[in-house]
One Martini backbone bead per residue (centre of mass of N, CA, C, O) as a GRO file, in nm:
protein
  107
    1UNK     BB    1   3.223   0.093   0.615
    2UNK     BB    2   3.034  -0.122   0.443
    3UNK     BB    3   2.808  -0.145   0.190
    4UNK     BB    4   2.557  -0.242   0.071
    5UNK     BB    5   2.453  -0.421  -0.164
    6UNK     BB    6   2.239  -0.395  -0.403
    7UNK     BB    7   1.918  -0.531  -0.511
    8UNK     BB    8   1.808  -0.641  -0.763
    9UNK     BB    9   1.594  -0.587  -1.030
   10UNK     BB   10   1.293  -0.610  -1.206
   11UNK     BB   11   1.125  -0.581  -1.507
   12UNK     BB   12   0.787  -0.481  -1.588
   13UNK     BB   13   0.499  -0.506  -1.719
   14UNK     BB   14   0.165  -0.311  -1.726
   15UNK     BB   15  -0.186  -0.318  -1.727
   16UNK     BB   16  -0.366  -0.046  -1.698
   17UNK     BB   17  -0.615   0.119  -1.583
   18UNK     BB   18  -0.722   0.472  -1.626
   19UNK     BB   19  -0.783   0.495  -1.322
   20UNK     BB   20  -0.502   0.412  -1.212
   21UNK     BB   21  -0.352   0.553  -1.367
   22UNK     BB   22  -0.416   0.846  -1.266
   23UNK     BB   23  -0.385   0.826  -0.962
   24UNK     BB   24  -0.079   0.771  -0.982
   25UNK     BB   25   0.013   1.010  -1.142
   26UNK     BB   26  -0.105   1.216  -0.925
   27UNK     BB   27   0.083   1.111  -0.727
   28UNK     BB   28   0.385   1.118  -0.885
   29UNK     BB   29   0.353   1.440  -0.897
   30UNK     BB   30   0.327   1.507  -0.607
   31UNK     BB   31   0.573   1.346  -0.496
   32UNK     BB   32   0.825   1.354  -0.696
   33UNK     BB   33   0.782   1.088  -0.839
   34UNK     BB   34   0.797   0.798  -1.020
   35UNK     BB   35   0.599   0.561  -1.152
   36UNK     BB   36   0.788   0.314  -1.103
   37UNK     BB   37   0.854   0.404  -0.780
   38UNK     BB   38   0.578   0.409  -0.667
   39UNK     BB   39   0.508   0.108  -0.773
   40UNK     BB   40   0.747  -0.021  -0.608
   41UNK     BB   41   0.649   0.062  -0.327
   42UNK     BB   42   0.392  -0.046  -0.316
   43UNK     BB   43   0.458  -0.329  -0.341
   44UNK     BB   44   0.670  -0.368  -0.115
   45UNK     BB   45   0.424  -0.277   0.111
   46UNK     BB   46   0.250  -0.548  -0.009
   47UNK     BB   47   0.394  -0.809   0.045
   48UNK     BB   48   0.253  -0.935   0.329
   49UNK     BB   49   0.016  -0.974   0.175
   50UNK     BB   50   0.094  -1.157  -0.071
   51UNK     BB   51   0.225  -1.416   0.116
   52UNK     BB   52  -0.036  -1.461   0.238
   53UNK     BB   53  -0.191  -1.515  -0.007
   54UNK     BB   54  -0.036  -1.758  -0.106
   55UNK     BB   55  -0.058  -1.931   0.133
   56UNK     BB   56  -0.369  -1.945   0.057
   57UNK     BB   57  -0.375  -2.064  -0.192
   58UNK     BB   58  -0.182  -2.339  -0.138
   59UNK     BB   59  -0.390  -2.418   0.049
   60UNK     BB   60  -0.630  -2.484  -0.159
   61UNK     BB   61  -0.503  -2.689  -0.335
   62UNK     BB   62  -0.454  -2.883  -0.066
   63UNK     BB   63  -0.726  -2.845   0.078
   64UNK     BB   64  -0.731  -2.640   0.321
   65UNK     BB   65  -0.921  -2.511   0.570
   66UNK     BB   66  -0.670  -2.298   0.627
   67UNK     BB   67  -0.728  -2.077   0.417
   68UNK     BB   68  -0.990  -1.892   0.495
   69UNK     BB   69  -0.846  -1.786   0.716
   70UNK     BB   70  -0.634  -1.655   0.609
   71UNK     BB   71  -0.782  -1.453   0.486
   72UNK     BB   72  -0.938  -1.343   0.725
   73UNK     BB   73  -0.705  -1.219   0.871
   74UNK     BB   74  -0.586  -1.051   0.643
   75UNK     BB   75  -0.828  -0.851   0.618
   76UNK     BB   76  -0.823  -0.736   0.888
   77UNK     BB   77  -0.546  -0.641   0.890
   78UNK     BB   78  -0.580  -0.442   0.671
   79UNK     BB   79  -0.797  -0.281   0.783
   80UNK     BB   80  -0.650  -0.178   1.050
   81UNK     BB   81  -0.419  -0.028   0.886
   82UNK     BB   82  -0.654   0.167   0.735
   83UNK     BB   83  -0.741   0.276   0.954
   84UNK     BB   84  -0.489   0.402   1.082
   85UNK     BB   85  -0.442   0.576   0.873
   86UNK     BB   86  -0.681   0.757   0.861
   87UNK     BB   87  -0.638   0.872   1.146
   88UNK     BB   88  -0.339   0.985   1.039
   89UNK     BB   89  -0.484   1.171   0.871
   90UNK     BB   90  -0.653   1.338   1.041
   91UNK     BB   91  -0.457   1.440   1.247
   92UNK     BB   92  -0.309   1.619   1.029
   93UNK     BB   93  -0.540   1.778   0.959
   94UNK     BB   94  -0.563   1.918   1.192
   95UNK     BB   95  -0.289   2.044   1.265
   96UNK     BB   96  -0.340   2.214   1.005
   97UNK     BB   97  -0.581   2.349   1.090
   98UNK     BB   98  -0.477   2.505   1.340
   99UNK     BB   99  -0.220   2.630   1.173
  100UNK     BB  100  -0.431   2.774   1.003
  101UNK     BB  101  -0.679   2.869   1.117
  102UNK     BB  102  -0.861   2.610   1.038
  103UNK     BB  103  -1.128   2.423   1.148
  104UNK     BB  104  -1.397   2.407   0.975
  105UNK     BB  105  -1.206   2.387   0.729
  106UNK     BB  106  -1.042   2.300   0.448
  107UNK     BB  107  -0.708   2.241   0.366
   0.00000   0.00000   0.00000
């Protein structure tokens, strides 16, 4: 079985304000990972929404009505993702805490 090319990245550089930095670095360090790989995952996680944003920006640039649409759609739907990611925070606490028998406390 022949493997895929991987595919070619472009580096590019970024200023960030000191608490974006802050908490990307503390998220880098606690997960183990490079703070370019981590900025780069999450770019990439955020891909559905960038495009999304395009197309409702050049939606308003031809003046099209359903621009702000294209963005309310946009944000209903980023809101409902992280919803549930709440959610699947919530239940892994509590699997933790029951698991570490601490129902009631911080884990």
């Amino acid at each position: 079985m022949t493997q895929a090319k991987p595919t070619p990245k472009t580096r590019v550089q970024v200023t960030l304000s000191t608490p974006v930095l802050d908490v990307l670095q503390q998220l880098a360090d606690e997960s183990g990972i490079a703070m370019g790989a981590l900025c780069g995952n999450l770019l990439d996680e955020a891909l559905p929404a960038f495009e999304t944003m395009l197309a409702a920006v050049r939606a308003a640039k031809s003046k099209q009505a359903n621009a702000y649409d294209m963005l309310a759609s946009m944000l209903m739907e980023n809101q409902a993702k992280s919803s549930q990611i709440q959610l699947d925070i919530d239940q892994e606490r509590q699997k933790l805490r029951r698991a570490a028998g601490t129902k009631g406390k911080d884990v």
